[in-house]
C-alpha positions as CSV (number, residue, x, y, z in Angstrom):
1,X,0.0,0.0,0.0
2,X,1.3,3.3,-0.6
3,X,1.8,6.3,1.8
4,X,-0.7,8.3,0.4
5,X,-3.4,5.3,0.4
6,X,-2.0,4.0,3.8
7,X,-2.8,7.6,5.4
8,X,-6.2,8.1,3.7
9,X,-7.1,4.6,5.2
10,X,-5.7,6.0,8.5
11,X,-7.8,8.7,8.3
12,X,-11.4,6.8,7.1
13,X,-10.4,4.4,10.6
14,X,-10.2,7.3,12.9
15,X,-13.5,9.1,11.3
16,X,-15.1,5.9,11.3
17,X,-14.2,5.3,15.1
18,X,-15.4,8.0,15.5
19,X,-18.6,7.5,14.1
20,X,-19.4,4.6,15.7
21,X,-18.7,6.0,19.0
22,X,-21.5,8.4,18.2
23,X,-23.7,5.4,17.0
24,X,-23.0,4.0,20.5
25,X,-23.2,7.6,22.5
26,X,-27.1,7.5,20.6
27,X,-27.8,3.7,21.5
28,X,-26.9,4.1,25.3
29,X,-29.1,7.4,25.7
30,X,-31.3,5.4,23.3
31,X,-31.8,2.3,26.2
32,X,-31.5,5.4,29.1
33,X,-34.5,7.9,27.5
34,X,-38.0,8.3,28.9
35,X,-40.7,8.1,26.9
36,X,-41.0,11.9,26.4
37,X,-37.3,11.7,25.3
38,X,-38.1,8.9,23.0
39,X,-38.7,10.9,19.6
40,X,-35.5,12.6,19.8
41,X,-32.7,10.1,21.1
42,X,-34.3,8.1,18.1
43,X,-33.7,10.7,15.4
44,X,-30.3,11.0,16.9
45,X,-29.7,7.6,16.7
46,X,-30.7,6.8,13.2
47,X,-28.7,10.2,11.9
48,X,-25.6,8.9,14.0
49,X,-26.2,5.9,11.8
50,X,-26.6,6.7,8.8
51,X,-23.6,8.8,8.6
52,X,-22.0,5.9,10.0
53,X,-23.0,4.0,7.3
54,X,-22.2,6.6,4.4
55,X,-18.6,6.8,5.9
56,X,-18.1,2.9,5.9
57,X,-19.3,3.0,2.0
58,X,-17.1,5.4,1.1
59,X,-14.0,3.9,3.0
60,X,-14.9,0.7,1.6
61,X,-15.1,2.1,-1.9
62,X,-11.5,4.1,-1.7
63,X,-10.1,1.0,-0.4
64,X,-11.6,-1.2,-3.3
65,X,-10.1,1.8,-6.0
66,X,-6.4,2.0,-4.0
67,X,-6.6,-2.2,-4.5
68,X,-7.6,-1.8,-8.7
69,X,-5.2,0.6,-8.9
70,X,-2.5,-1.5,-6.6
71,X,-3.2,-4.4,-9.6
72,X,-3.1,-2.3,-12.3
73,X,0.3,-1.0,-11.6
74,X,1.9,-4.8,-11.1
């Protein structure tokens, strides 16, 4: 892997960490909510996820294109 891919996967791991400690900051106050509370830990929770989920696309995408262009080049 090159430097340049090898620090752009760096980086997607530590925003992804980072997402999914959000994910999980929204699940616990998700179990923890009162019913009054419900409505919004739940929107928080499903934004939380989603951009979790975009980010692991578009990691998993970069890392797919670093690996085509990885075999192109041999």
């Amino acid at each position: 892997m090159s430097d340049t891919a090898r620090e752009r996967s760096q980086k997607s791991l530590e925003s992804l960490r980072e997402q999914r400690a959000r994910v999980q900051n929204w699940y616990e106050e998700l179990k923890e909510s009162s019913a009054s509370a419900w409505e919004r830990a739940r929107k928080g929770f499903s934004e939380a996820y989603e951009a979790l989920s975009e980010q692991w696309n578009s990691t998993e995408k970069e890392l797919d294109e670093d690996a085509g262009k990885r075999s192109e080049s041999i």
